[in-house]
N, C-alpha and C positions, 0 to 999 in steps of 0.2 A: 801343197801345204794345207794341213789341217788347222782348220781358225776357232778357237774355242770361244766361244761367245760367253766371257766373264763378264762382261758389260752388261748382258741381261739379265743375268742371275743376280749382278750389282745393282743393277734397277730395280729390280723387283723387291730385293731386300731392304734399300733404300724405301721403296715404297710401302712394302708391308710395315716399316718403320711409322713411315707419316701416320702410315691410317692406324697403327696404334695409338701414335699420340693423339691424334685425332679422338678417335672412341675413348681414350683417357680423359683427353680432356672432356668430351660431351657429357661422359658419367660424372664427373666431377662437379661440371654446370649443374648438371641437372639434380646432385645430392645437394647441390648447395640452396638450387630451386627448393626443393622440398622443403631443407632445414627453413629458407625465410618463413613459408607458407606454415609450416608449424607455428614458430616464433608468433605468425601475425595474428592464427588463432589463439593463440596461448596469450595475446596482448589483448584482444576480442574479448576473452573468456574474463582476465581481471580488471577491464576496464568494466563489467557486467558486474561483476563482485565488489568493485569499489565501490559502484552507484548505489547499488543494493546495500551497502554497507554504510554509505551516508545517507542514505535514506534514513535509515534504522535510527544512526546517530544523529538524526534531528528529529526524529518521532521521538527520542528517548530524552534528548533537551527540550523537548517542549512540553515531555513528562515531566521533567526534572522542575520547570519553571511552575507546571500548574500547581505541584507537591507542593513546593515552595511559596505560592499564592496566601495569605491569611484566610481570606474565605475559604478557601478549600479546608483550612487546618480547623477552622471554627467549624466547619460542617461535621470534619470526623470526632473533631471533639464532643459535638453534640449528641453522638453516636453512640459514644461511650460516657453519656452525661456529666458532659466535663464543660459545660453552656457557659456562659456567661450570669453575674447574681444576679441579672433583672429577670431573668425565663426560668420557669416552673415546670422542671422536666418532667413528664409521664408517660406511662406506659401503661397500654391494654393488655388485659389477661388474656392469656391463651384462649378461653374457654368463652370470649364474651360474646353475647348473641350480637346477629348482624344488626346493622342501624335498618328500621323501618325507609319504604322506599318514600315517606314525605317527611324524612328527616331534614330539619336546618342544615341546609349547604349541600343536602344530597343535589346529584344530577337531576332527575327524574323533577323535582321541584324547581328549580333550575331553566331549564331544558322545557320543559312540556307547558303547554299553554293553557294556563288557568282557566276554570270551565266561568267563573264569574267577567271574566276579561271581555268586554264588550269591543266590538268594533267601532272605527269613528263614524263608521257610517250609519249604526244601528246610534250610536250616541247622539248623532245628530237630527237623526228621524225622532229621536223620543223627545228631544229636544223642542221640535219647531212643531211635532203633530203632537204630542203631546200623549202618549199611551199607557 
């Protein structure tokens, strides 16, 4: 009697079955791996874009406050000679020569140590020896 061995060919087929679903399903895992790791970047990316963006919009409220400031609006007023009636606006001509450098209020008169300026210690020798 001849035995045909359906059992193995049922086996096998059964088995090529499993490790289909098998490989199914691993592709499946693993599309679905990727899609999270996209999504986490793509959360990464706008959480990066928010900060940045509220950054912006508190640089741009703290503009908005200083605009808003009175000092601020009297500065630019003055800018456009728009002062207050106690100040006497003016302006220099284009063409005016430079202020000399031992002009009132320059640096250089300022700053630089006057050649008559005696030290305390030469003031006190003239003082006690008499010169």
């Amino acid at each position: 009697m001849i035995r045909r061995r359906t059992s193995t060919t049922r086996g096998a087929l059964i088995f090529l079955g499993q490790a289909l679903l098998v490989a199914l399903f691993v592709l499946e895992f693993g599309r679905n791996l990727i899609g999270v790791i996209q999504v986490n970047t793509r959360l990464a990316q706008l959480r990066d874009e928010t900060a940045a963006l509220q950054a912006r919009a508190d640089a741009l409220t703290a503009e908005r406050v200083l605009l808003d400031d009175a000092a601020f609006l009297e500065l630019v007023a003055r800018g456009y000679s728009l002062g207050s009636a106690v100040e006497r606006p003016f302006v220099l001509a284009a063409d005016a020569a430079p202020l000399p450098e031992d002009a009132p209020g320059s640096g250089a008169r300022r700053f630089s140590p006057d050649a008559s300026t005696r030290s305390p210690l030469d003031a006190w020798l003239d003082l006690l020896l008499g010169s």
